[in-house]
Z-matrix of the N, CA and C atoms (Angstrom, degrees):
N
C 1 1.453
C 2 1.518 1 107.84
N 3 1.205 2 118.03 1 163.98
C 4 1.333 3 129.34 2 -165.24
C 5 1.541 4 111.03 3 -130.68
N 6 1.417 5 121.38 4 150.67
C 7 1.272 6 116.21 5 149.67
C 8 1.458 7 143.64 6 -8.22
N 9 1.498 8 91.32 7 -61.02
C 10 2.054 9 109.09 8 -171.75
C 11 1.976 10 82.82 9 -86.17
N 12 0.958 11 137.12 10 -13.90
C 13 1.206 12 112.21 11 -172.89
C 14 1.872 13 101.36 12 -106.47
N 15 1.138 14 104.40 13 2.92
C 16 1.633 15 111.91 14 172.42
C 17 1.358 16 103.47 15 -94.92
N 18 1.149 17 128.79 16 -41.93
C 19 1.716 18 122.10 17 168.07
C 20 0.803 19 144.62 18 -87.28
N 21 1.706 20 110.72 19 -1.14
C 22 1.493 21 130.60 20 158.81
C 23 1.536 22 96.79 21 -60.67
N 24 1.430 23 121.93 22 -74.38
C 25 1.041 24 155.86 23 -131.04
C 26 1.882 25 75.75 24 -65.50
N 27 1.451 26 113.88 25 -73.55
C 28 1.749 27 112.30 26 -177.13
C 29 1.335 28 116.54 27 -43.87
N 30 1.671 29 127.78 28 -24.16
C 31 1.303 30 128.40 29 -163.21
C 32 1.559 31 89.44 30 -90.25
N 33 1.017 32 134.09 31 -47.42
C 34 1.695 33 133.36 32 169.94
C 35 1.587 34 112.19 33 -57.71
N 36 0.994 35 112.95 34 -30.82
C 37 1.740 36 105.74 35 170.63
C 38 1.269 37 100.16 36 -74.71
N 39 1.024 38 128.04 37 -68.28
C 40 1.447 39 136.95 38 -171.07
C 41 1.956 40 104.84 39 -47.67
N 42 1.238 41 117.69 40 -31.20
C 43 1.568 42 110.49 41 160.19
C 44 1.131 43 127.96 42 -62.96
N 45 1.625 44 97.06 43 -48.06
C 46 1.528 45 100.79 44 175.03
C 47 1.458 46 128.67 45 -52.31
N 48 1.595 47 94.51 46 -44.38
C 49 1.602 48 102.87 47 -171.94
C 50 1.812 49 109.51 48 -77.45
N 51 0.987 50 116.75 49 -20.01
C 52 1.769 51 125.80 50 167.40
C 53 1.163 52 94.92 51 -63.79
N 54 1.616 53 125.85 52 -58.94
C 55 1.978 54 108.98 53 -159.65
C 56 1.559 55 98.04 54 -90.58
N 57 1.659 56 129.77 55 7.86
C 58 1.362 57 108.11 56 -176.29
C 59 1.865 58 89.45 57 -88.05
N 60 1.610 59 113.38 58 -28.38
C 61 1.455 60 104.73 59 178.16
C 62 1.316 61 121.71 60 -71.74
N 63 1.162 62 125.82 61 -1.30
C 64 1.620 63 152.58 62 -175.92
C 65 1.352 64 97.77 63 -78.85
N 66 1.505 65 108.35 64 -56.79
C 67 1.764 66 103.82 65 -176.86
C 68 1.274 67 104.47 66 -55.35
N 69 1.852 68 108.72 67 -69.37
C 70 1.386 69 125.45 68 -144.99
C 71 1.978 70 105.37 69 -50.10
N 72 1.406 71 115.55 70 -33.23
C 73 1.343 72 129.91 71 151.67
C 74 1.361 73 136.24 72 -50.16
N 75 1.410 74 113.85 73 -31.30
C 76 1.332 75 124.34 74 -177.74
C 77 2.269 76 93.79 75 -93.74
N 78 1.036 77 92.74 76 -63.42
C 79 1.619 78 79.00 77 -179.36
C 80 1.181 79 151.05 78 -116.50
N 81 1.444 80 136.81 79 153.33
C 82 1.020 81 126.76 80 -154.13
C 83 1.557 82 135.88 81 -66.54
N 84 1.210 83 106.34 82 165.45
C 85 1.593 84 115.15 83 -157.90
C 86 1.803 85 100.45 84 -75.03
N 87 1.290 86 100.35 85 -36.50
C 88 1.821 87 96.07 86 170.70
C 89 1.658 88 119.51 87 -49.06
N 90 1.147 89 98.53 88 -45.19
C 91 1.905 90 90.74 89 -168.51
C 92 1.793 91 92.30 90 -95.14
N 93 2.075 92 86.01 91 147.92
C 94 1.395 93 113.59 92 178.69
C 95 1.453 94 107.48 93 -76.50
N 96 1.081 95 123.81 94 -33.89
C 97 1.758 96 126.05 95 -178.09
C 98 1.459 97 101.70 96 -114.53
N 99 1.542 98 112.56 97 168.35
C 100 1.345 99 167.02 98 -157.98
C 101 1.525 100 101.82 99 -88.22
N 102 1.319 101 118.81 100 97.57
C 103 1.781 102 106.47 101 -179.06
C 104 1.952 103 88.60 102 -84.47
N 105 1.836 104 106.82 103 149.66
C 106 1.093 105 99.29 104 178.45
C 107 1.431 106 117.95 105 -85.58
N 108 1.560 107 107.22 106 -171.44
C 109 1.364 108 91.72 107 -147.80
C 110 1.480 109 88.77 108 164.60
N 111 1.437 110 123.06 109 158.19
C 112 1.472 111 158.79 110 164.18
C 113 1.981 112 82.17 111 -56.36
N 114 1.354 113 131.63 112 -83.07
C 115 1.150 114 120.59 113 -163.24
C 116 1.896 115 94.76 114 -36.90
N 117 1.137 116 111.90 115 -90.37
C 118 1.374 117 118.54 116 179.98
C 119 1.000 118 144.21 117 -16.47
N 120 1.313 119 103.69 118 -27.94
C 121 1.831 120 121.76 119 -173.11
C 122 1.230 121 86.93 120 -91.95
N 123 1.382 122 143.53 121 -54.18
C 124 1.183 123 150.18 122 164.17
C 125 1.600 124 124.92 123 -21.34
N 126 1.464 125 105.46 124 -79.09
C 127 1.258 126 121.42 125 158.88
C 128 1.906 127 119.30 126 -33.58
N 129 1.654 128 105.77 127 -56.00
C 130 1.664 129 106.65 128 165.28
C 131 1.128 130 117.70 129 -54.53
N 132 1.206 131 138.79 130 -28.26
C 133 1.351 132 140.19 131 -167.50
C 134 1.773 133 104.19 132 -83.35
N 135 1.126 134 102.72 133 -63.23
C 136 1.444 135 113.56 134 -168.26
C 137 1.680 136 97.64 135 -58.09
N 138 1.392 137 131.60 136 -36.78
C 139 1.350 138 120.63 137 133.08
C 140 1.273 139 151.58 138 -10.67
N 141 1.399 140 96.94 139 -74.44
C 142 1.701 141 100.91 140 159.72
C 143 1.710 142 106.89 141 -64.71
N 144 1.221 143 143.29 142 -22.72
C 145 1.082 144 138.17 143 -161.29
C 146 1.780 145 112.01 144 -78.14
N 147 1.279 146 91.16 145 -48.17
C 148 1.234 147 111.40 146 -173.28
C 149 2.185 148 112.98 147 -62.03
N 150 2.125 149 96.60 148 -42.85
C 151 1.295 150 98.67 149 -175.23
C 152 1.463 151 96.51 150 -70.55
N 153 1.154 152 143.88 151 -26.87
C 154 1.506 153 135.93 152 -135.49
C 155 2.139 154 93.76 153 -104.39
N 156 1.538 155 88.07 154 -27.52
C 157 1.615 156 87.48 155 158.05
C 158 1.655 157 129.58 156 -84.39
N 159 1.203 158 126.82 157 -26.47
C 160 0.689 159 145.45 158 -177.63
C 161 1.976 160 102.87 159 -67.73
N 162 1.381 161 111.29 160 -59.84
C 163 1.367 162 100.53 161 165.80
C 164 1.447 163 122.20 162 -72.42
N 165 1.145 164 120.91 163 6.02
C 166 1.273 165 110.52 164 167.62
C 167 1.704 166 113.98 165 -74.72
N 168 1.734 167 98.91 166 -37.25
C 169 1.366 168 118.68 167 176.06
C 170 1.501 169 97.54 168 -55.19
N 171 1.083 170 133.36 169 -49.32
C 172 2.114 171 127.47 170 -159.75
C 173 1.718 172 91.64 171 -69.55
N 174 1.558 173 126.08 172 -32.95
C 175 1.519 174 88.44 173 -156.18
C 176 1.485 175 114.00 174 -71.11
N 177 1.432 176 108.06 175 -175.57
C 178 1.183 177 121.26 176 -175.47
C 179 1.901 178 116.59 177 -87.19
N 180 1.009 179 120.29 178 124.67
C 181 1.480 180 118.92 179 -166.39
C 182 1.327 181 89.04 180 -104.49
């Protein structure tokens, strides 16, 4: 792994963790799940973004 693939990898955590506080702000403390939604679809994405970098980080160079 490399540099540019260590700060990609932080700039996608760092999304994630901004729109997961986006939800926890937007909805309420009564419900156990996530109504969907623009927040949500959002939040999933930056998800997949983050795992699909993250294995880029495991392979073997």
């Amino acid at each position: 792994m490399n540099i540019k693939e260590i700060k990609l990898a932080a700039a996608m955590a760092a999304r994630f963790i901004a729109l997961s506080k986006e939800i926890e702000s937007i909805e309420h403390k009564d419900y156990s799940y996530v109504q969907s939604g623009a927040a949500s679809g959002a939040l999933r994405r930056a998800s997949m973004d983050l795992t699909r970098q993250l294995a880029v980080m495991r392979r073997a160079t």
